[in-house]
C-alpha positions as CSV (number, residue, x, y, z in Angstrom):
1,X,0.0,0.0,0.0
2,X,1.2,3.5,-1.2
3,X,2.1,6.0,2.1
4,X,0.3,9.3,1.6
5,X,2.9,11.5,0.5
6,X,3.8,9.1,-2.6
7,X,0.2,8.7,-3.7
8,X,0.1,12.6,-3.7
9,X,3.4,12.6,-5.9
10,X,2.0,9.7,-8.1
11,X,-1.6,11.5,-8.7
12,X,0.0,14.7,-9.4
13,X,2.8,12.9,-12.0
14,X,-0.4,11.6,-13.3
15,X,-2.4,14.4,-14.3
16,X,0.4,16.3,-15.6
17,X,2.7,13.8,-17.6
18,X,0.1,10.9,-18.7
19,X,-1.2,13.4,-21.0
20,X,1.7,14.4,-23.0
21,X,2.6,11.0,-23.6
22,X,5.1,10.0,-20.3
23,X,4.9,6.7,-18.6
24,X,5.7,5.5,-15.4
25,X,8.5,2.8,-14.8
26,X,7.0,0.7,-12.4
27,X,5.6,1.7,-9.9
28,X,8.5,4.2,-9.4
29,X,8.7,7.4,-8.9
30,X,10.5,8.1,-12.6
31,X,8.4,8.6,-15.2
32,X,9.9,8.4,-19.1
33,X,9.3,10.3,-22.1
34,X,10.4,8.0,-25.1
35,X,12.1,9.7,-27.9
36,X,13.6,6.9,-29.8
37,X,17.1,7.7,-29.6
38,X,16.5,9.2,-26.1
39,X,14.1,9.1,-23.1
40,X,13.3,12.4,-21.4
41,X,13.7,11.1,-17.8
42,X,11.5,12.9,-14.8
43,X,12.3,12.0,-11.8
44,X,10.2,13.0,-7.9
45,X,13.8,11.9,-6.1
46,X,13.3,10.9,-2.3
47,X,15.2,11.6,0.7
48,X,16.8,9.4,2.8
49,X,16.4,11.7,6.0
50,X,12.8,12.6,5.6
51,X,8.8,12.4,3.3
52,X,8.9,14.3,0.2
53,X,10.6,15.1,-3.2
54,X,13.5,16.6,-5.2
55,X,12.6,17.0,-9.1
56,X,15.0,16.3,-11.6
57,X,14.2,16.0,-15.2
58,X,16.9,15.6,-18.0
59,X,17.2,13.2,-21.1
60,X,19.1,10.0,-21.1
61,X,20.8,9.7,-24.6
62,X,20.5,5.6,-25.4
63,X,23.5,4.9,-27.2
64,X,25.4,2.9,-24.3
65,X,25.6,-0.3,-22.7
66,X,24.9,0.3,-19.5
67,X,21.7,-1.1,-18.0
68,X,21.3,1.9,-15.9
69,X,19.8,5.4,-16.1
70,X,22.0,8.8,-16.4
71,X,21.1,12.2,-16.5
72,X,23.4,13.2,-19.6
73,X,21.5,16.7,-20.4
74,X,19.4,18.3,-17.3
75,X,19.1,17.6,-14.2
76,X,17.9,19.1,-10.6
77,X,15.0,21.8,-11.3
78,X,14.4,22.4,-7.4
79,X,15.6,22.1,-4.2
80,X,13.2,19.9,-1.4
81,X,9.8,19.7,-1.1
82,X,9.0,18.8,2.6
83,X,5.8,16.7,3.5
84,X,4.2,18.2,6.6
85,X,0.4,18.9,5.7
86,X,-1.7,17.0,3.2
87,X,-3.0,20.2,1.7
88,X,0.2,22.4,1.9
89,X,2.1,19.4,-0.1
90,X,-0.6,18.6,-2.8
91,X,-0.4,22.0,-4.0
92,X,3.7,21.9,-3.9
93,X,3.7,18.9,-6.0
94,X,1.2,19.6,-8.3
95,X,3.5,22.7,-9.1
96,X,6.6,20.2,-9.4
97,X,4.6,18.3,-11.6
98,X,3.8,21.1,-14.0
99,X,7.4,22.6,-14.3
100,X,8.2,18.8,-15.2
101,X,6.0,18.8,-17.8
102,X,6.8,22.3,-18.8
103,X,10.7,20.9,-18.5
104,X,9.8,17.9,-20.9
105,X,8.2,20.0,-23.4
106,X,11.3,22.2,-23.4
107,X,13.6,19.4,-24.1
108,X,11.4,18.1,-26.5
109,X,11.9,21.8,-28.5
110,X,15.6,21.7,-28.4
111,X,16.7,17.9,-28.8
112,X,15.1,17.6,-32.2
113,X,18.2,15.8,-33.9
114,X,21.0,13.7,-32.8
115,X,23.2,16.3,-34.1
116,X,22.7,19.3,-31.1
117,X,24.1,17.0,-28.8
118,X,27.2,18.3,-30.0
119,X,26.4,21.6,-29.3
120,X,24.4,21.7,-26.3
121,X,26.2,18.9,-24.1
122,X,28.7,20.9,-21.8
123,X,32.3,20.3,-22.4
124,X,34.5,18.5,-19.8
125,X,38.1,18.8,-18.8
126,X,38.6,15.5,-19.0
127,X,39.1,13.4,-22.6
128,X,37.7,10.5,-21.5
129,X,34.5,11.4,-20.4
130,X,31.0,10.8,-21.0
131,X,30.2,14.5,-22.2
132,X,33.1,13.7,-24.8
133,X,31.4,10.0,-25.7
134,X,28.1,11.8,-26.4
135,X,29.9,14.7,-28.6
136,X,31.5,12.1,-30.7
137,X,28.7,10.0,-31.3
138,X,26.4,12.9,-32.1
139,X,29.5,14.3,-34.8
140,X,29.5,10.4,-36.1
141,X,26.0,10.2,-36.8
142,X,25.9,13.9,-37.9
143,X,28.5,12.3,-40.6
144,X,31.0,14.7,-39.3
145,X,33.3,11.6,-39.4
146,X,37.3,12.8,-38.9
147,X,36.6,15.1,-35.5
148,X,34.0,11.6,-34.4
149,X,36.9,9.3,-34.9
150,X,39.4,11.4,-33.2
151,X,36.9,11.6,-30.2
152,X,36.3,8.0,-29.9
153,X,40.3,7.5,-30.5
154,X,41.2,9.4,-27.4
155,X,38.4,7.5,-25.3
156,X,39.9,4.2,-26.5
157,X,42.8,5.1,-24.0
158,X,41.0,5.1,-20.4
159,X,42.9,7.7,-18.0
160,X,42.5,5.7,-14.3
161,X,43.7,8.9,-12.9
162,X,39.9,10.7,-12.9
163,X,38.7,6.8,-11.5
164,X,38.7,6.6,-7.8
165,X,37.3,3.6,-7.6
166,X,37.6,-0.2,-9.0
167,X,34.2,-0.1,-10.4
168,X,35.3,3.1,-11.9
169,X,37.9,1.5,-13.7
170,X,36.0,-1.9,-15.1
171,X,34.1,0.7,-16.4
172,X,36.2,3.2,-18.1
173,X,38.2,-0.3,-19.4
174,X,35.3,-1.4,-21.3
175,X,34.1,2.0,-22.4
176,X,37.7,2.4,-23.9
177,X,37.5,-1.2,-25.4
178,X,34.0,-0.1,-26.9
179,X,35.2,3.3,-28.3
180,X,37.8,1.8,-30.4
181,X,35.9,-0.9,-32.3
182,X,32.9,2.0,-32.8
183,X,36.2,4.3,-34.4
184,X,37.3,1.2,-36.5
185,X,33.6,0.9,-37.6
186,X,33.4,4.9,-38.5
187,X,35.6,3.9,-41.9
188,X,32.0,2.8,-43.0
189,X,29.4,5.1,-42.3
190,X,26.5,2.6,-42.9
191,X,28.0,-0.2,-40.9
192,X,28.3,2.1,-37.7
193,X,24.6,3.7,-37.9
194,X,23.3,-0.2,-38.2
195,X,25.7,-0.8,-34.9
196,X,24.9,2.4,-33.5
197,X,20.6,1.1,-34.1
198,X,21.2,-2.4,-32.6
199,X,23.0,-0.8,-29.3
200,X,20.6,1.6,-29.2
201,X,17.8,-1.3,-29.2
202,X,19.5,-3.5,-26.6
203,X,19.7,-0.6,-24.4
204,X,15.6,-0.1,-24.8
205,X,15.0,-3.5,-24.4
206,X,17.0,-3.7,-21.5
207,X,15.2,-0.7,-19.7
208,X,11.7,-2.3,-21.0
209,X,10.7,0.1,-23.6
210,X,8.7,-0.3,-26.6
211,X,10.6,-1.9,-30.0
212,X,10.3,1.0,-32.4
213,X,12.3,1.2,-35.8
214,X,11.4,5.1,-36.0
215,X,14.6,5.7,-33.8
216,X,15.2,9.4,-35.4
217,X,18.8,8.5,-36.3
């Protein structure tokens, strides 16, 4: 049985996201926005010290491996909202769940392509990050092929010195191991699109979305 304060955060999620087109994943507190080649993720985050709910909204490009879910563009929209009193709280979260679906509908407007990634993803110091993997791949599929393959060429060599722990470094191993088959593929631009559409579908299958073939890609 749902606690009070999570049915109030589910109702409100509800009203607002159900009708432009989100779904709930589970019976979690994230709802998804499926874009084919990305999911807008919305998220009413809990607190481990007390009843009530962070917002976070921010799309999750699908073109990894991983089986989990990242905030790669967006994130935290607001700070905590406390639950004391019923009435006080429905009215908080029913405003967090408009400015989520006033959030989605933004994100919507400005990922239209794969090829803003490039653009809008923030750089990062580092070579080997994740803000650099998305940059490349949104270059490679924007056929922008020589800056792509340098990209994924310097994130075939993981640096251990940003990795501060062992999990960190199985990690960045096989992300470097990935990067430099997907560079080797980039000498044939068709072959890496059809690589980049099956890991792209193994990703949705393995967060239970719907099989599409209108991926946007």
């Amino acid at each position: 049985m749902q606690s009070p304060h999570t049915k109030i955060i589910a109702d409100a999620a509800k009203r607002n996201l159900s009708p432009i087109g989100l779904t709930r994943k589970g019976r979690s507190r994230i709802w998804l926005d499926d874009r084919g080649w990305y999911v807008t993720v919305v998220e009413f985050q809990p607190s481990g010290l007390s009843k009530g709910s962070y917002l976070n909204v921010g799309a999750h490009f699908l073109w990894v491996w991983s089986e989990g879910i990242s905030f790669d563009f967006g994130y935290r929209l607001n700070g905590f909202v406390a639950f004391e009193a019923n009435e006080s709280f429905v009215a908080e979260i029913e405003q967090l769940a408009v400015a989520a679906a006033k959030e989605v509908e933004r994100l919507r407007s400005v990922l239209v392509n794969t090829a803003i990634v490039a653009e809008i993803v923030p750089p990062n110091p580092h070579p080997t990050s994740w803000s650099t993997y998305h940059k490349a791949m949104s270059l490679a599929l924007s056929s922008v092929t020589n800056e792509a393959t340098a990209l994924f060429t310097g994130l075939a060599k993981p640096a251990f010195e940003w990795c501060h722990t062992e999990s960190g470094r199985s990690h960045e191993i096989e992300r470097a191991a990935k990067c430099k088959v997907l560079a080797r593929k980039l000498r044939d631009p068709v072959s890496f699109r059809a690589a980049i559409i099956e890991l792209i579908a193994a990703h949705r299958k393995s967060l239970h979305l719907n099989e599409r073939t209108d991926l946007g890609i």
